[in-house]
C-alpha distance (Angstrom), angle and dihedral (degrees) to the residues before:
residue distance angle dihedral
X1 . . .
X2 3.39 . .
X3 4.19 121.9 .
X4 3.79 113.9 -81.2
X5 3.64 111.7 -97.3
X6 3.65 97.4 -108.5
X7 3.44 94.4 64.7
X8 4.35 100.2 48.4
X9 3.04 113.6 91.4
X10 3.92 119.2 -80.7
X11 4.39 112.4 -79.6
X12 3.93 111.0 169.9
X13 3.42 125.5 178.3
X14 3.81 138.6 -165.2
X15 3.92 117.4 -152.0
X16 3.45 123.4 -172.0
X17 3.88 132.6 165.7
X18 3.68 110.8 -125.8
X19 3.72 96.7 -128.4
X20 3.51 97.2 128.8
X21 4.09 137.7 -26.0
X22 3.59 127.7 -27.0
X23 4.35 95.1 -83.8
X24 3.66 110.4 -144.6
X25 3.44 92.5 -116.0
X26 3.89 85.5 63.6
X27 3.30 98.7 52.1
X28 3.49 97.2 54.0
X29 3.90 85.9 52.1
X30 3.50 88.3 59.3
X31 3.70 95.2 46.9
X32 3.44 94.3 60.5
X33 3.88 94.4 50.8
X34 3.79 81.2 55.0
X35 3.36 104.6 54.0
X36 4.17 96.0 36.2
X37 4.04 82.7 53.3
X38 3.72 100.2 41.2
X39 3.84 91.0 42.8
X40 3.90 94.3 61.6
X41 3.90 99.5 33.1
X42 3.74 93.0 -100.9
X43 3.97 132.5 142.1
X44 3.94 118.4 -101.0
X45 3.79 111.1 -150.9
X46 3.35 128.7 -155.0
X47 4.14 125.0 -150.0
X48 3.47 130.4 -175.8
X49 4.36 100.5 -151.1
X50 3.94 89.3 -152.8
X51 4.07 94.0 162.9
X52 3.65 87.7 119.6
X53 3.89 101.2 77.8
X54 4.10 93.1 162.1
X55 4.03 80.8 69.2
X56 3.97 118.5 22.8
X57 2.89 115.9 97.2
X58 4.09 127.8 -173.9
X59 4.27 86.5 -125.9
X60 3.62 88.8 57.0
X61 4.31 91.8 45.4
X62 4.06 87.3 50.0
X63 3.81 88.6 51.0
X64 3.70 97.0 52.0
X65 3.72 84.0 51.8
X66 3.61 98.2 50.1
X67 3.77 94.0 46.1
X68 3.93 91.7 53.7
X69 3.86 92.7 45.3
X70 3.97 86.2 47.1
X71 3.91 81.8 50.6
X72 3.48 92.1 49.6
X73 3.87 93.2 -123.9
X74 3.79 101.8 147.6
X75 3.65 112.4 -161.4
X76 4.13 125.4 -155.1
X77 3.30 127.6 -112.9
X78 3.74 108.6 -12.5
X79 3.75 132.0 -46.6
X80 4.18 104.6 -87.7
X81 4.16 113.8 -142.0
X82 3.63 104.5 -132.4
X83 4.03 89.7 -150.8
X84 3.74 88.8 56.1
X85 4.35 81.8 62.6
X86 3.94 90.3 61.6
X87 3.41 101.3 116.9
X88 3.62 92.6 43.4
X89 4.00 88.2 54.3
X90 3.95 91.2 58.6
X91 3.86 91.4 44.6
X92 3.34 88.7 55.7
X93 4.28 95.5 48.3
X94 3.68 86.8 41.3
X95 3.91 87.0 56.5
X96 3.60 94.9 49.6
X97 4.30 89.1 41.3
X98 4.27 78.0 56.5
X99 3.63 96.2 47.0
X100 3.75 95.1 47.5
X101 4.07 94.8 -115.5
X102 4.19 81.5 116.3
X103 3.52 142.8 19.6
X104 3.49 142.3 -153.3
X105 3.86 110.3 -92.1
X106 4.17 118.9 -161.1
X107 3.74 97.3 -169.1
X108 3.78 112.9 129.1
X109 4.19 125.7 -140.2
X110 3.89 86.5 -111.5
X111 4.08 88.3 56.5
X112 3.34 91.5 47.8
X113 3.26 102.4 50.9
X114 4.00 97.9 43.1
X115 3.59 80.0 56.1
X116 3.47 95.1 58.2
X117 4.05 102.1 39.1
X118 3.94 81.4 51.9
X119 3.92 88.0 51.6
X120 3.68 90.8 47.7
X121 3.73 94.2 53.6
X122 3.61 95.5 45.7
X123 3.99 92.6 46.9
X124 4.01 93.1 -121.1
X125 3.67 125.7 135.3
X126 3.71 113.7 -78.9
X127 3.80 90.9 -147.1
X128 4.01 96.0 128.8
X129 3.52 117.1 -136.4
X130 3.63 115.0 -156.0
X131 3.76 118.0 -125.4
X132 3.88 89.6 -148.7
X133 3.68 102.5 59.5
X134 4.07 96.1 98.6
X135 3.73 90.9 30.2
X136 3.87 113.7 130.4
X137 4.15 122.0 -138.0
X138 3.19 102.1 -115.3
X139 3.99 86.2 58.3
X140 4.27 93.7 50.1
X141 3.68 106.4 115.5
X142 4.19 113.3 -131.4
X143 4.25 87.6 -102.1
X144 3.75 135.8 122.9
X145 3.99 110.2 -79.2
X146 3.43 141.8 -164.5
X147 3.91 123.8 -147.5
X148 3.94 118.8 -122.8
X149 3.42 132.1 -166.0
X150 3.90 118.9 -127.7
X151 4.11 116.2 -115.4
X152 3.10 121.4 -160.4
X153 3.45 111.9 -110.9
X154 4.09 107.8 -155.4
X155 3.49 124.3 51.5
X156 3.88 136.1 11.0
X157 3.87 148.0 -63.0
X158 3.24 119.6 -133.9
X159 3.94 118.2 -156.9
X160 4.29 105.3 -156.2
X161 3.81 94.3 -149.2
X162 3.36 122.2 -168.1
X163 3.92 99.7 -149.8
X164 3.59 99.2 17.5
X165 3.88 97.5 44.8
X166 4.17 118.2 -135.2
X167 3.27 109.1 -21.2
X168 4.20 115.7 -161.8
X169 3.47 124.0 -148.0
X170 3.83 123.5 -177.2
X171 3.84 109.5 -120.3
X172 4.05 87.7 -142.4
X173 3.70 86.3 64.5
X174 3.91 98.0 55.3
X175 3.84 120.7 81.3
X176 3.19 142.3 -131.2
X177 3.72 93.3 -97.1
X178 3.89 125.6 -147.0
X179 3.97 115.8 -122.7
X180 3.73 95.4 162.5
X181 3.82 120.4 45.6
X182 3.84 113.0 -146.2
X183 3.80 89.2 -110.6
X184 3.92 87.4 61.0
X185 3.90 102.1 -102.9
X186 3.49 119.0 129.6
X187 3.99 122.0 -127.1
X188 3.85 132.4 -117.2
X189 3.40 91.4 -118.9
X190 4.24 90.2 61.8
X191 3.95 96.3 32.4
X192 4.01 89.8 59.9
X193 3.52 93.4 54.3
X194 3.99 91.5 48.2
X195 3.10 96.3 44.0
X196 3.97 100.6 41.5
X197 4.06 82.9 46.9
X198 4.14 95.4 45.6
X199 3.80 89.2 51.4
X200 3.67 91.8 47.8
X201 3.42 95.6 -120.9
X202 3.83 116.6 -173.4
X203 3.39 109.3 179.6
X204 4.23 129.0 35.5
X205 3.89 108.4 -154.9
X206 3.48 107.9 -179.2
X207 3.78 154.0 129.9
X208 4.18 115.7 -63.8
X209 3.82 91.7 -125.7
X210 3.86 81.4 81.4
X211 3.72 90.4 50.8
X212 3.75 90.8 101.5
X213 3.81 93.0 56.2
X214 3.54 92.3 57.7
X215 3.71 92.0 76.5
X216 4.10 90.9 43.0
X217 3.86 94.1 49.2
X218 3.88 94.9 44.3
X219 4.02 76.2 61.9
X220 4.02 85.5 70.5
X221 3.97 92.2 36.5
X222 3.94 88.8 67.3
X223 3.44 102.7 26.0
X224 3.97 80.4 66.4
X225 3.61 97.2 32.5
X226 3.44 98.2 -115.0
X227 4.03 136.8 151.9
X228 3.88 113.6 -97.5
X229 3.74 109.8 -124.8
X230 4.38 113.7 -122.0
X231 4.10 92.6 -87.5
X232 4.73 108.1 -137.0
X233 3.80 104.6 174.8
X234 3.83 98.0 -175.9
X235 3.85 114.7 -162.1
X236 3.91 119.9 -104.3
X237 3.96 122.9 -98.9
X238 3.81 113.5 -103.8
X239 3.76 125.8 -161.5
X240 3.76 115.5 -106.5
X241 3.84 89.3 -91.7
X242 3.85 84.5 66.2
X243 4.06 94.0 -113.5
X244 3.50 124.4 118.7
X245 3.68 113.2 -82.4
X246 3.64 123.4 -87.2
X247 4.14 141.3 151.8
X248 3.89 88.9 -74.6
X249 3.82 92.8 66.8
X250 3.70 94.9 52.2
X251 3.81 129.6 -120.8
X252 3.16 114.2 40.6
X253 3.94 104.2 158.5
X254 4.19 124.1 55.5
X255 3.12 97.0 -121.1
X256 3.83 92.5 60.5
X257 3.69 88.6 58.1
X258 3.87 92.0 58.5
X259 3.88 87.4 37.0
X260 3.70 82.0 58.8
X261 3.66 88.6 56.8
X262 4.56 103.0 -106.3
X263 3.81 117.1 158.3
X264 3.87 95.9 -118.3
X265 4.03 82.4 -127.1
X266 3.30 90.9 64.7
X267 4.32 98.0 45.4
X268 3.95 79.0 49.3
X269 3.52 94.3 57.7
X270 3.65 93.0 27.3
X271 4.43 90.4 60.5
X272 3.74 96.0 36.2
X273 3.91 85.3 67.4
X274 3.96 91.8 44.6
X275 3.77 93.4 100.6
X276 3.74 104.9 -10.2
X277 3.68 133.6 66.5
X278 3.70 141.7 177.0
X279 4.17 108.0 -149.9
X280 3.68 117.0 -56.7
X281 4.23 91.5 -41.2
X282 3.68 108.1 134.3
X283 3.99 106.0 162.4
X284 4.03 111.2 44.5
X285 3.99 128.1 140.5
X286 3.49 132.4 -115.7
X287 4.01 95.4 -87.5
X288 3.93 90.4 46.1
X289 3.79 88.0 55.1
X290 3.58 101.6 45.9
X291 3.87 81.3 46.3
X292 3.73 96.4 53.6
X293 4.03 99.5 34.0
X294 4.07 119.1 122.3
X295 3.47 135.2 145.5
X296 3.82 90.1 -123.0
X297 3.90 84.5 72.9
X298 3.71 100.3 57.1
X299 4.05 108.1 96.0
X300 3.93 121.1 -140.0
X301 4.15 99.1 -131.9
X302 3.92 110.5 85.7
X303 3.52 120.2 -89.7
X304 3.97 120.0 -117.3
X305 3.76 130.1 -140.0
X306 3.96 118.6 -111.4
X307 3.55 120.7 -175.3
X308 3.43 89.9 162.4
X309 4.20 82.5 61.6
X310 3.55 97.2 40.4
X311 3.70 88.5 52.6
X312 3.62 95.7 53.9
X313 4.09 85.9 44.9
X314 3.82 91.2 52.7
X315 3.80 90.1 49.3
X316 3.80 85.3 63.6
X317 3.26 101.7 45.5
X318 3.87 105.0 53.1
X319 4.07 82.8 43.2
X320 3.80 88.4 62.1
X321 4.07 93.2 32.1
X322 3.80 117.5 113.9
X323 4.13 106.2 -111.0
X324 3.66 96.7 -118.5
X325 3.99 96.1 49.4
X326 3.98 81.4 52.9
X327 3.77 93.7 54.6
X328 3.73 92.7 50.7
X329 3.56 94.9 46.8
X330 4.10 92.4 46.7
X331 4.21 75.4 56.3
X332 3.42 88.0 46.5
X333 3.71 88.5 47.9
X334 4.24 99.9 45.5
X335 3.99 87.7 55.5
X336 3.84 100.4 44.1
X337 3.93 87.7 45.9
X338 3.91 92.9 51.3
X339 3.99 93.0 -118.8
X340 3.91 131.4 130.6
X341 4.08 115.7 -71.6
X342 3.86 111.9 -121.8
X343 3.66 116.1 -106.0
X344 3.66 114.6 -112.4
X345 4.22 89.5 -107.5
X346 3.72 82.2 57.6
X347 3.52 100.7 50.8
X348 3.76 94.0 48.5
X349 3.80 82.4 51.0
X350 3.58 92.0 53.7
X351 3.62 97.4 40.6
X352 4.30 83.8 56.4
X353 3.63 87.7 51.3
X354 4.15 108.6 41.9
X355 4.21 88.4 86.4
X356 3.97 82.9 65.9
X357 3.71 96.1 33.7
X358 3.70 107.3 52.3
X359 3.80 102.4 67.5
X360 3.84 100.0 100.2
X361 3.32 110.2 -4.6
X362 3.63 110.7 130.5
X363 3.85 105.5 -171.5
X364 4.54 135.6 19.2
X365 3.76 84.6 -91.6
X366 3.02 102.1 58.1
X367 3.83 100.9 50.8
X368 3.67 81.4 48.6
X369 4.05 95.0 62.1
X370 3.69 93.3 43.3
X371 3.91 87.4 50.1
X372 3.45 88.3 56.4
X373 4.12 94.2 107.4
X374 3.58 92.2 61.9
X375 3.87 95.5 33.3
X376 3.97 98.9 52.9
X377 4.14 116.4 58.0
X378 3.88 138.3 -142.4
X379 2.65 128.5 -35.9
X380 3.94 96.4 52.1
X381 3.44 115.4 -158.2
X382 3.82 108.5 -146.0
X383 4.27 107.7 -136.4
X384 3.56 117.3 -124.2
X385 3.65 92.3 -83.5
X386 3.73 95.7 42.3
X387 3.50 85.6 57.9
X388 3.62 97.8 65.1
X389 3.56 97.5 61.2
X390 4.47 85.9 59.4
X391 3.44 99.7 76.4
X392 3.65 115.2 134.5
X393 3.64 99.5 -94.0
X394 3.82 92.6 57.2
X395 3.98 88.4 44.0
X396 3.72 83.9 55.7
X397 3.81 93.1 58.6
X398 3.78 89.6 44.0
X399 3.80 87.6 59.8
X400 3.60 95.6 51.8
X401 3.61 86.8 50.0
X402 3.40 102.1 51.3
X403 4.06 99.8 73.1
X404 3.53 90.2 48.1
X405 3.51 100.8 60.3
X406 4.33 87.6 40.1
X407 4.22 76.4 69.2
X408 3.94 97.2 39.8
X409 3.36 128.1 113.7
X410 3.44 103.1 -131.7
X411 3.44 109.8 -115.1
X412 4.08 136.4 119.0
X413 3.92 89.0 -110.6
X414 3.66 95.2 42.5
X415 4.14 86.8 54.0
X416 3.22 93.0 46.9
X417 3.47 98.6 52.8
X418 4.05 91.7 41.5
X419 4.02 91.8 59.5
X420 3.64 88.9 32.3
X421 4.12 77.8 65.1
X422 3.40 99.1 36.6
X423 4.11 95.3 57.7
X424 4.06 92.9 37.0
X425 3.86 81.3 63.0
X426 3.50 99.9 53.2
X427 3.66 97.6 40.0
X428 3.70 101.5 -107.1
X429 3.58 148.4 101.1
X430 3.80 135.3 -84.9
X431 3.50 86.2 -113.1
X432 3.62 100.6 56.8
X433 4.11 86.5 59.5
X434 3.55 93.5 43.9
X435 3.90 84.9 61.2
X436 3.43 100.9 67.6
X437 3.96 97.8 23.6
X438 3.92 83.6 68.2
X439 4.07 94.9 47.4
X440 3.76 82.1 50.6
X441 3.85 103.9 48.0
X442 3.81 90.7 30.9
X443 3.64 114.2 21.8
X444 4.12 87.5 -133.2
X445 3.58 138.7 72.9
X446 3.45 104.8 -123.0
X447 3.67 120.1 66.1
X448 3.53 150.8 117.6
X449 3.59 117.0 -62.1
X450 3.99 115.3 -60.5
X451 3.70 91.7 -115.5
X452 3.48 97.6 42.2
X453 3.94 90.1 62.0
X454 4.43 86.6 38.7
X455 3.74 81.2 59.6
X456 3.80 95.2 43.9
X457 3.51 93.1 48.4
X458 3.88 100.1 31.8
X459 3.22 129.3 -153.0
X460 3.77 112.5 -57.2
X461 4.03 95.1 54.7
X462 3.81 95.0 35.6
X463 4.10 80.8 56.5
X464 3.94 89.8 54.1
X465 3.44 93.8 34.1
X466 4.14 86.1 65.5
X467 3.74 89.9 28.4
X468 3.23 85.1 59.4
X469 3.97 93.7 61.4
């Protein structure tokens, strides 16, 4: 008998069907089958639940992939096509057929379903009951079958869930389930319990729409005589109106988030506290949640979108961010969003920049527009509002500035001190330099700090930057 499943060592697994992009709902499954794995040393498995030929498609399995690697959900081994386990599915349902767990059922679709349309009308229960169940061999007429699995008929089901507590089902409300179709092909419902078992999966963490099958696969689990995985059925995501998510709250998809321009640090950290927490800690890293992660944390109400939230949690992260992992993921960024790559001038630029950029920013975007000093090149052509601050007055105090800072060392303090001089002497503030030093250097009135961007640029282009004007 092999060891309970509690006590192997941790396999997750995320499964989706590659109908479409990775949903954000999806991804967040997978991240917690990350983190629970990862956290306790254990394998996380990744299984593309292709059964549905009329609509996978291979451009919908590479976008599941690129969303978890933009994630940064590595997966072991490589990602296992449940349709390539087909024949393995019917071995198994024939195995049950021979141990008497299931049994050959001749019902056709049009049976069934006059069955049920009578049902209907009559107001009974259209739970079919298949006529074959008790039927001996030597009675089996030489016709197409499927293969059912036996229910139990008295009693209950209980479903130990780790979020959602024991769930009871009664067994007169399960089915005989089909795991073998009459044309041979084996069912979703029987090829996720294979293939969870064959992988040695220990743990299923996944969405509570599929808390219902729990009771219907564990019908396969004994029939074979195999350990029950640990059951989590987290609740779905809602939008921040509290209805289930749809194109009218926004992003639904991953790669919209990083279209949107989200450090994939902070969507980790971002969906790992969509439906689970640990205390009152909001910001952590990647090794503090994998540290912290349990199933005991995950709450049982829906979790609610928050861009306002994941904002604010992308703000923090690119502030703490090392500058070269925020260039790459501003490249990252350009090409997921469609726009114009950076020329390697620019990116060295940037890269000069990010310790002066970073402070906050909240998204890829927005590092981008306050880059835009060191981005854009001479001539700078002030914006509308920039262009205010040039009039001649301001252009005069540019010109007295300019020889000073040809004779500066150049240093913040010595900067400081040389506009500090320059706006004593004309009777103003620092602030009414920094005005037009900014349309100058920048062309726009909101940047980083004027010496920030002098340093940036040093001294030669800052000089023909206000030369310039």
């Amino acid at each position: 008998m092999s060891k309970p499943a509690t006590e192997a060592p941790v396999v997750t697994r995320f499964a989706p069907s590659p109908t479409g992009f990775l949903h954000i709902g999806g991804a967040r499954t997978a991240l917690f089958n990350w983190l629970f794995a990862r956290g306790r040393g254990g394998k996380f498995l990744l299984r593309i639940e292709d059964t549905d030929i009329a609509r996978s498609t291979p451009e919908a399995t590479e976008a599941i992939l690129t969303g978890l690697r933009w994630m940064g959900l590595d997966w072991d081994g490589e990602a296992v096509s449940q349709s390539a386990n087909a024949p393995r599915h019917a071995e198994v349902a024939r195995q049950m057929l021979e141990s008497g767990t299931a049994y050959k059922c001749f019902s056709t679709q049009e049976e069934i379903a006059t069955f049920r349309e009578e049902a209907r009308a009559e107001g009974r229960s259209t739970l079919f009951r298949s006529p074959w169940r008790d039927v001996s061999e030597a009675d089996h007429p030489d016709a197409p079958f499927a293969i059912r699995v036996k229910a139990p008929l008295e009693g209950t089901t209980v479903i130990a869930d780790q979020v959602q507590g024991d769930v009871t089902i009664r067994n007169d409300q399960l089915d005989d389930m089909i795991c073998l179709r009459s044309d041979g092909t084996p069912t979703y419902m029987l090829a996720v319990v294979v293939d969870d078992h064959d992988m040695g999966v220990t743990h299923v963490i996944r969405g509570d729409d599929h808390l219902n099958n729990a009771a219907r696969q564990m019908l396969v689990y004994r029939a074979m005589g195999w350990d029950v995985p640990v059951w989590a059925h987290i609740p779905l995501i809602h939008g921040e109106d509290g209805k289930k998510l749809s194109k009218r709250h926004g992003a639904l998809g991953v790669h919209e988030y990083q279209a949107l321009g989200y450090p994939d640090t902070a969507m980790r950290n971002y969906l790992a506290r969509l439906g689970w927490s640990h205390g009152d800690d909001e910001f952590f890293s990647d090794a503090e949640a994998k540290e912290w992660f349990g199933l005991d944390g995950i709450g049982k109400a829906p979790a609610r979108l928050d861009f306002k939230k994941l904002a604010h949690l992308s703000g923090q992260h690119i502030a703490v961010m090392e500058d070269a992992a925020l260039v790459t993921g501003i490249v990252d960024y350009l090409a997921a969003a469609g726009l114009s790559p950076l020329s390697d001038s620019q990116l060295t630029a940037l890269g000069a920049a990010m310790p002066h950029l970073k402070e906050r920013a909240k998204s890829y975007p927005e590092l981008i527009e306050k880059a835009h000093f060191c981005l854009t090149s001479r001539p700078i052509v002030p914006d509308e509002k920039a262009a205010k601050a040039l009039d001649p007055v301001s252009r005069g105090m540019l010109a007295q500035l300019t020889p000073h800072l040809q004779n500066a060392s150049w240093s913040r303090d010595s900067l400081e001190a040389v506009a500090a001089t320059v706006a004593e002497a004309n009777g103003v503030g620092l602030g009414k330099l920094a005005g037009p030093l900014r349309a100058a250097l920048a062309g726009r009135t909101a940047t980083p700090s004027v010496f920030d961007m002098m340093l940036t640029l040093g001294r030669d282009e800052t000089l023909a930057r206000l030369g310039d004007v």
